[in-house]
C-alpha positions as CSV (number, residue, x, y, z in Angstrom):
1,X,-17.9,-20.2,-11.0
2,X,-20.4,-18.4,-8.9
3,X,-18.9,-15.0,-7.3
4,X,-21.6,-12.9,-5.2
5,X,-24.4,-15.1,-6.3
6,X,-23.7,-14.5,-10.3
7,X,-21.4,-16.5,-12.5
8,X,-18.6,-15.3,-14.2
9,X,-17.6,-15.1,-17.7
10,X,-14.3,-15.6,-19.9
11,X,-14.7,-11.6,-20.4
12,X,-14.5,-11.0,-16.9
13,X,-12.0,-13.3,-16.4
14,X,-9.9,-12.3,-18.6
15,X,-9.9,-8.3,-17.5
16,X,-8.4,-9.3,-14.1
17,X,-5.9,-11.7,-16.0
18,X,-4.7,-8.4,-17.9
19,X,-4.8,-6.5,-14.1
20,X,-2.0,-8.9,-13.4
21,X,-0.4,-8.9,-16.2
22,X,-0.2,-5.1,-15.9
23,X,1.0,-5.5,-12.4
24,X,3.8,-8.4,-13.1
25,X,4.8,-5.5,-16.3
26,X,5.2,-2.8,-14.0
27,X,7.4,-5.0,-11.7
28,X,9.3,-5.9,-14.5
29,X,10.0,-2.3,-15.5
30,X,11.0,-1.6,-12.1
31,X,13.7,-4.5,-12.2
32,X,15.1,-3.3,-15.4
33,X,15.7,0.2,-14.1
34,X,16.8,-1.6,-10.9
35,X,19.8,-3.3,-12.8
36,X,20.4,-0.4,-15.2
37,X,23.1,2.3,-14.3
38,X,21.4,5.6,-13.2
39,X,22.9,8.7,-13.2
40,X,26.2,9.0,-11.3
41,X,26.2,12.5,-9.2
42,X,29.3,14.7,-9.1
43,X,31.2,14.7,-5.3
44,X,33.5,16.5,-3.0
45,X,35.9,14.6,-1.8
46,X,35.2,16.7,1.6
47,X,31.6,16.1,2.2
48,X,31.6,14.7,5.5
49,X,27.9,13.5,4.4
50,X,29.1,10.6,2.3
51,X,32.5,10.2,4.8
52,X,30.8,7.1,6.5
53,X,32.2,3.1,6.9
54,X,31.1,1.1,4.5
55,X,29.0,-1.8,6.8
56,X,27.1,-5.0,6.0
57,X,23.7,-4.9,5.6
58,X,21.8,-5.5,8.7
59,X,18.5,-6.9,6.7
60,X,19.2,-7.9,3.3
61,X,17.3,-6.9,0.0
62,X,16.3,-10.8,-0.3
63,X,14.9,-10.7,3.7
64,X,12.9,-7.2,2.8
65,X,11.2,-9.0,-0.3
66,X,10.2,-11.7,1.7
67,X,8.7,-9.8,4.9
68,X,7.0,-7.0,2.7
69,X,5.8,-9.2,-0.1
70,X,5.6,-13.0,1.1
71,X,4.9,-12.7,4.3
72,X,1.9,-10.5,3.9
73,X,1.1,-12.6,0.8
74,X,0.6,-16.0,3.0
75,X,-1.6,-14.0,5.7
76,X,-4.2,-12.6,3.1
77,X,-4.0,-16.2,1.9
78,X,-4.5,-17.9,5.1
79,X,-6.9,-15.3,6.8
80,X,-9.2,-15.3,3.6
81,X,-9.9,-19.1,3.5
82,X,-10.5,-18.9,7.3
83,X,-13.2,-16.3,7.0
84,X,-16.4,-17.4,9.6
85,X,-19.1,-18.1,6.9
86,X,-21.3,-16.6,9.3
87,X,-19.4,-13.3,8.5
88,X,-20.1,-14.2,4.9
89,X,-23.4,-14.8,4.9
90,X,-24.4,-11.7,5.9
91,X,-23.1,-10.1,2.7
92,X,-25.8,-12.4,1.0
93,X,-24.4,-15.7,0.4
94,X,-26.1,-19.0,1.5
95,X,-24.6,-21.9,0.3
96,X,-21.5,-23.5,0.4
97,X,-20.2,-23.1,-3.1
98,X,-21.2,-19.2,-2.9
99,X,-19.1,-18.8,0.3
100,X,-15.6,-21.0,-0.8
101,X,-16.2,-18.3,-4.2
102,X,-16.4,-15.3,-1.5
103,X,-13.4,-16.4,0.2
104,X,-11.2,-17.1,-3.2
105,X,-12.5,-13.7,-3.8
106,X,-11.0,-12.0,-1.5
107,X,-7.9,-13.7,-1.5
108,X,-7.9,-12.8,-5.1
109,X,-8.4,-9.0,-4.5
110,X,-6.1,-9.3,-1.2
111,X,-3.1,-10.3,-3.5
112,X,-4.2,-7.9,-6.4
113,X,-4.2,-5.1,-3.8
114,X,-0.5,-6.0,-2.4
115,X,0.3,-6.6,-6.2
116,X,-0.2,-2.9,-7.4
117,X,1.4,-1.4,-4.0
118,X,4.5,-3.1,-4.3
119,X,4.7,-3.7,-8.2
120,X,3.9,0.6,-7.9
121,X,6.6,1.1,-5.2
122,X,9.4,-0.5,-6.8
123,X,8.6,0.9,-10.6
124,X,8.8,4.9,-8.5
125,X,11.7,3.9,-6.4
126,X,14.0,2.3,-9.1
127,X,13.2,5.0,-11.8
128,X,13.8,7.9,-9.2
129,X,17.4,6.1,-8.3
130,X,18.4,6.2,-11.6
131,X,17.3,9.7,-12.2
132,X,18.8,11.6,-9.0
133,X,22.2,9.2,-8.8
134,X,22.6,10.5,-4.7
135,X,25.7,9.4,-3.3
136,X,25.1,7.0,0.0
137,X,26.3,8.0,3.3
138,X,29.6,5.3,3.0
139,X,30.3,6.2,-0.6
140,X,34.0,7.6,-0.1
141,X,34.8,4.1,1.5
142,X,33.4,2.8,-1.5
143,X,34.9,4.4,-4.0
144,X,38.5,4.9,-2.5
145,X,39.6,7.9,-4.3
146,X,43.0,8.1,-6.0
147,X,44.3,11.1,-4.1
148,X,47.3,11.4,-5.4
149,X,45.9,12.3,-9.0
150,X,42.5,14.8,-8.2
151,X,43.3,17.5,-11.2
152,X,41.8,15.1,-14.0
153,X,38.3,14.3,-12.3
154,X,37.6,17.5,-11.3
155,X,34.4,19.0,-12.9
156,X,33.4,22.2,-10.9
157,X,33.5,23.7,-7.3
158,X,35.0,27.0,-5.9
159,X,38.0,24.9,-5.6
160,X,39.1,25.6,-9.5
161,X,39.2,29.1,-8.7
162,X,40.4,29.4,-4.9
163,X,42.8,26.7,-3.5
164,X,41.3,26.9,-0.3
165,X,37.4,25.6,-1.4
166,X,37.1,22.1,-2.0
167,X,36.2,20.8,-6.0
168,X,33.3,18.6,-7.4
169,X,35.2,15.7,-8.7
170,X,33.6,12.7,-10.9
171,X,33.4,8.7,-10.4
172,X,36.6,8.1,-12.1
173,X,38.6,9.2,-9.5
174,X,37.3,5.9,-7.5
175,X,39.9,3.1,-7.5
176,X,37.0,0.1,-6.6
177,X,37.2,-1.9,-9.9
178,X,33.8,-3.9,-8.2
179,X,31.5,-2.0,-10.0
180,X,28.3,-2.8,-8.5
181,X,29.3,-1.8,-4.9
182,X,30.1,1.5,-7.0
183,X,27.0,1.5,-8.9
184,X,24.9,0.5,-5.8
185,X,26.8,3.7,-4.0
186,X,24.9,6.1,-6.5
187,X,21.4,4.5,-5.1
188,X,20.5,6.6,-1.8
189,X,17.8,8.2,-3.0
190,X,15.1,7.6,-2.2
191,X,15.4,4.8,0.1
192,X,14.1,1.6,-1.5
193,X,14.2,-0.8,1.9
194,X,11.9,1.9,3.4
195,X,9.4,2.5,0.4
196,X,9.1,-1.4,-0.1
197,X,8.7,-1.9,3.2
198,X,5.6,0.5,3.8
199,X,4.3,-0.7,0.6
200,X,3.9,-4.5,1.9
201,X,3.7,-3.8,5.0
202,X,1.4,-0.5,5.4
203,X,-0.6,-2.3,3.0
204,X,-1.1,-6.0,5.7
205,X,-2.1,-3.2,8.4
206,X,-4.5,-1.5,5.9
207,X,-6.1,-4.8,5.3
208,X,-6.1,-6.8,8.5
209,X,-7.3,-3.2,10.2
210,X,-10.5,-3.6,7.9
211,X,-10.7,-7.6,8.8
212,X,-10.5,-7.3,12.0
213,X,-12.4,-3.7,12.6
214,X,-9.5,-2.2,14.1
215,X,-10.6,1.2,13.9
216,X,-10.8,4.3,15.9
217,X,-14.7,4.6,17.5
218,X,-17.1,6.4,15.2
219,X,-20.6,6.2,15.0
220,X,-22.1,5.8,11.4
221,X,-23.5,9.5,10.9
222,X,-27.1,8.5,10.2
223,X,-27.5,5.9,12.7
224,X,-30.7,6.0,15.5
225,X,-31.7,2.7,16.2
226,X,-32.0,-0.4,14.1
227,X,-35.2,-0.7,12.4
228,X,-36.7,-4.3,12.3
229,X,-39.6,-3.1,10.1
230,X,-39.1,-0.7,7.1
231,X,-42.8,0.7,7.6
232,X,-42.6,1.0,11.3
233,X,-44.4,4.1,12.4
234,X,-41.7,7.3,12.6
235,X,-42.3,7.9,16.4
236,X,-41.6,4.3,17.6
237,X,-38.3,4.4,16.0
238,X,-37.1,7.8,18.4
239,X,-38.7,4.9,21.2
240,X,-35.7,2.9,20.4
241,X,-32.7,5.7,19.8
242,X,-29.7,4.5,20.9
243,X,-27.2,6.9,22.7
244,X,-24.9,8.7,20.7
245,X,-21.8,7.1,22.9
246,X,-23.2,3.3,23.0
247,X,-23.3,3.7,19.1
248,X,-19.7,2.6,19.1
249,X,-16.6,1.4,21.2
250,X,-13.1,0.7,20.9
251,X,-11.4,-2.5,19.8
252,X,-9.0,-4.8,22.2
253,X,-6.0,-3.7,22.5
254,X,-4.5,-7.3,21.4
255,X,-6.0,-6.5,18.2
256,X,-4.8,-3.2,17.8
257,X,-0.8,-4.6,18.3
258,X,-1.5,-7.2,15.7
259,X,-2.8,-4.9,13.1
260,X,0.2,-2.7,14.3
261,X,2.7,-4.9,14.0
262,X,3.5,-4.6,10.0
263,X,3.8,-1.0,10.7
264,X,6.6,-1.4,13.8
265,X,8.5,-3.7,11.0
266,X,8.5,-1.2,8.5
267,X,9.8,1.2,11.3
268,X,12.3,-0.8,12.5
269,X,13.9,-1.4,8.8
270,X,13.9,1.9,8.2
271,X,15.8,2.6,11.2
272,X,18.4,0.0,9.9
273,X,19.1,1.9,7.0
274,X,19.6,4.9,8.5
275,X,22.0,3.0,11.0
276,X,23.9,0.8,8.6
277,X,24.7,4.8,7.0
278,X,22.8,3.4,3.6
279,X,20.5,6.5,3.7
280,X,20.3,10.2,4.9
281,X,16.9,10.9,6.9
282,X,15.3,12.5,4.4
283,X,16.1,9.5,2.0
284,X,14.3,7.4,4.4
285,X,11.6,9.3,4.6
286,X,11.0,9.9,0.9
287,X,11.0,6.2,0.6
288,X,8.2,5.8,3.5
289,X,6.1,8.3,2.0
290,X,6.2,6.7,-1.7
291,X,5.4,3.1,0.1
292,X,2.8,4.3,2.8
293,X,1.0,6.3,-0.4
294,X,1.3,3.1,-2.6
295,X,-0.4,1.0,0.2
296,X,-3.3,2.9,0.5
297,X,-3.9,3.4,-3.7
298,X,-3.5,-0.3,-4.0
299,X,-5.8,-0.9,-0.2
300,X,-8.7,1.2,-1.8
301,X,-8.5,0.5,-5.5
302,X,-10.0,-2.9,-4.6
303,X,-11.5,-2.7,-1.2
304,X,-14.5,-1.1,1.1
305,X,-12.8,1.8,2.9
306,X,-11.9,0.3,6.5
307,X,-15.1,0.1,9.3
308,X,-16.7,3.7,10.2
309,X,-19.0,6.0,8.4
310,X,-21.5,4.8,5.7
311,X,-19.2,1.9,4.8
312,X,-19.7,0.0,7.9
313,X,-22.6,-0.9,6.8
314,X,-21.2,-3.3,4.4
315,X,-18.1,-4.5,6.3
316,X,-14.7,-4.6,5.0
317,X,-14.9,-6.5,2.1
318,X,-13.3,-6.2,-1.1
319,X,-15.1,-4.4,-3.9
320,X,-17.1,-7.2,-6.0
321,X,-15.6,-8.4,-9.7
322,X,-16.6,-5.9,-12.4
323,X,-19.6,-6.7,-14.4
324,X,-19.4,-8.3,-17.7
325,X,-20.1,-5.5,-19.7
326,X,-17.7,-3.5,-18.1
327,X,-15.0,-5.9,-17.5
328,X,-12.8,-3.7,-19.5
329,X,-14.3,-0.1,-19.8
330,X,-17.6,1.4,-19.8
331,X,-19.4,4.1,-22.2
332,X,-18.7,8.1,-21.3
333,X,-21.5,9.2,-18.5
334,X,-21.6,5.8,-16.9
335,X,-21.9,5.0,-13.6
336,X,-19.0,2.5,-13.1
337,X,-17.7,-1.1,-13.8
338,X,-20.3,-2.6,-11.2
339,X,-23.9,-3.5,-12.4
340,X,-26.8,-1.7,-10.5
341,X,-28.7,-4.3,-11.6
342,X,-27.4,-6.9,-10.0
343,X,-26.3,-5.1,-6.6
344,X,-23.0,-7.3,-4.7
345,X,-24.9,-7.4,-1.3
346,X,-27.9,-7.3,0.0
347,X,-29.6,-3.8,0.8
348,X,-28.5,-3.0,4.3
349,X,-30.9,-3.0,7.1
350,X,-30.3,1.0,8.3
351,X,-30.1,2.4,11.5
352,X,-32.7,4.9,10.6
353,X,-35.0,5.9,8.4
354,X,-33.6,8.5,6.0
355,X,-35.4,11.0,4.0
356,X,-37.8,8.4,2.0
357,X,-39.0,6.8,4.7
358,X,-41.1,10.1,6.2
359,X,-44.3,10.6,5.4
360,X,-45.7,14.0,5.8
361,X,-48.6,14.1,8.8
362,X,-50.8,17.2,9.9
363,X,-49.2,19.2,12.2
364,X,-50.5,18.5,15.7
């Protein structure tokens, strides 16, 4: 199979093979510690912080795996086989077989990407549950404490030595014999709707943003004019400068609410949990931090930065495969895992000449 213009080998192959299997591992980790029981935090039984109803979810875990993980799975899927093989071609490719390899290619990477974001999210999430064993919001309607009979779960407070403070009392006091509602009451922080959420979802913005060019306006720093001839003569290429504001403009505003949307889901889930009482605020947004930082490791680890700067130049694309010889590491002191020699794209036609294109002239 030809990817950018060179065929692939069983080494190579086999080095993204062990990517996923890495990724479908670290998913599996984060299930096991997402069944296990974590740590179970002492309580007051006067905290009015964990005094609220106990509610029905208003979206379910099963509806937040499929809008954070399938539904931005089947986009990259659909959107990557529909890629304009114009678009395509001018990243080097020419014939038909080279472009259908392009678009698996970054369908491939696409899903690898949302892979590691959300395989990374969950793993953090589920072992931080586990560890800090918070007590939800609704966890006294949860646990329906024996009142009556306090003195034998008490394990600390200012209570034990004045009768007016409250006490720190244990999970045994809880009369619930459904022991996953209890368990699941131990789970608040941080928030895993929220940091699942971003991770999918941030991630589809990050990705249809670079698709798309959905970008603030920015010039590329070294642009002047676009040079048909390499050895055109210095002066004629300041003929042709291009004003600094026509150098860039901003996208359509339709574009910019479709590459938004993900991001107003992610929102609007969060505030769910915060108004179903799963989560304090700050649960939330430890949750949307871990996701949104998730997104972008797994966005950059296998694509171009988004449109702007130097890496407009070569359009959003995914990163090409790794090169044979360094489809599973590379010597100390080397360069990287892509092969100089045999360079992904085509060199790009620059805006202006840079520093090896002057050549020195007596001065007039």
């Amino acid at each position: 199979m030809l990817v950018f213009g060179r065929e692939t080998s069983t080494r190579l192959i086999l080095s993204y093979v062990f990517d996923w299997v890495i990724i479908i591992a670290v998913a599996g980790a984060g299930g096991v510690l997402y069944k296990i029981s974590g740590y179970e935090h002492a309580f007051s039984l006067e905290d009015p912080q964990i005094s609220y109803p106990l509610v029905t979810n208003t979206i379910s875990v099963a509806i937040v795996a499929i809008v954070a993980g399938g539904v931005p799975a089947a986009l990259i899927l659909v959107l990557s086989l529909l890629i304009p093989s114009s678009a395509l071609e001018i990243t080097g490719e020419g014939d038909s077989r080279s472009l259908w390899s392009r678009r698996l290619w970054e369908w491939h990477a696409g899903w690898l990407g949302l892979g590691l974001s959300l395989a990374g999210a969950f793993f953090i999430t589920s072992g931080l549950k586990d560890v800090v064993g918070k007590p939800r919001p609704d966890f006294l309607a949860r646990c329906d404490p024996d009142l009556s009979n306090i003195a034998p779960y008490v394990v600390g407070g200012l209570g034990l030595n004045e009768s007016s403070a409250p006490v720190m009392v244990n999970v045994g006091i809880c009369q619930n014999t459904d022991l996953s509602v209890l368990k699941d009451g131990f789970t608040a922080f941080p928030s895993g709707h929220s940091s699942f959420s971003w991770a999918g979802l941030l991630y589809l913005s990050l990705w249809l943003s670079a698709k798309f060019a959905v970008t603030f306006p920015a010039p590329v720093p070294t642009s002047i004019s676009r040079r048909q001839d390499r050895s055109a003569d210095l002066d004629q290429s300041f003929d042709k400068m291009i004003p600094f504001r026509s150098s860039a403009a901003a996208s359509p505003l339709y574009l910019v609410l479709f590459v938004l949307t993900p991001v107003a889901v992610a929102l609007f889930i969060c505030a769910t949990r915060y108004a179903d009482y799963m989560h304090a605020g700050w649960d939330i947004l430890a949750g949307s931090l871990i996701g949104a930082f998730f997104a972008w490791f797994g966005f950059r680890w296998y694509h171009v930065a988004s449109p702007g700067g130097e890496s407009s130049e070569y359009g959003a694309w995914a990163w090409a495969p790794r090169s044979k010889w360094g489809a599973f590491g590379v010597p100390f002191g080397s360069s990287g895992f892509a092969s100089n020699e045999d360079r992904p794209f085509r060199e790009p036609i620059r805006d202006a000449r840079g520093y090896e294109d002057l050549e020195l002239r007596p001065v007039r």
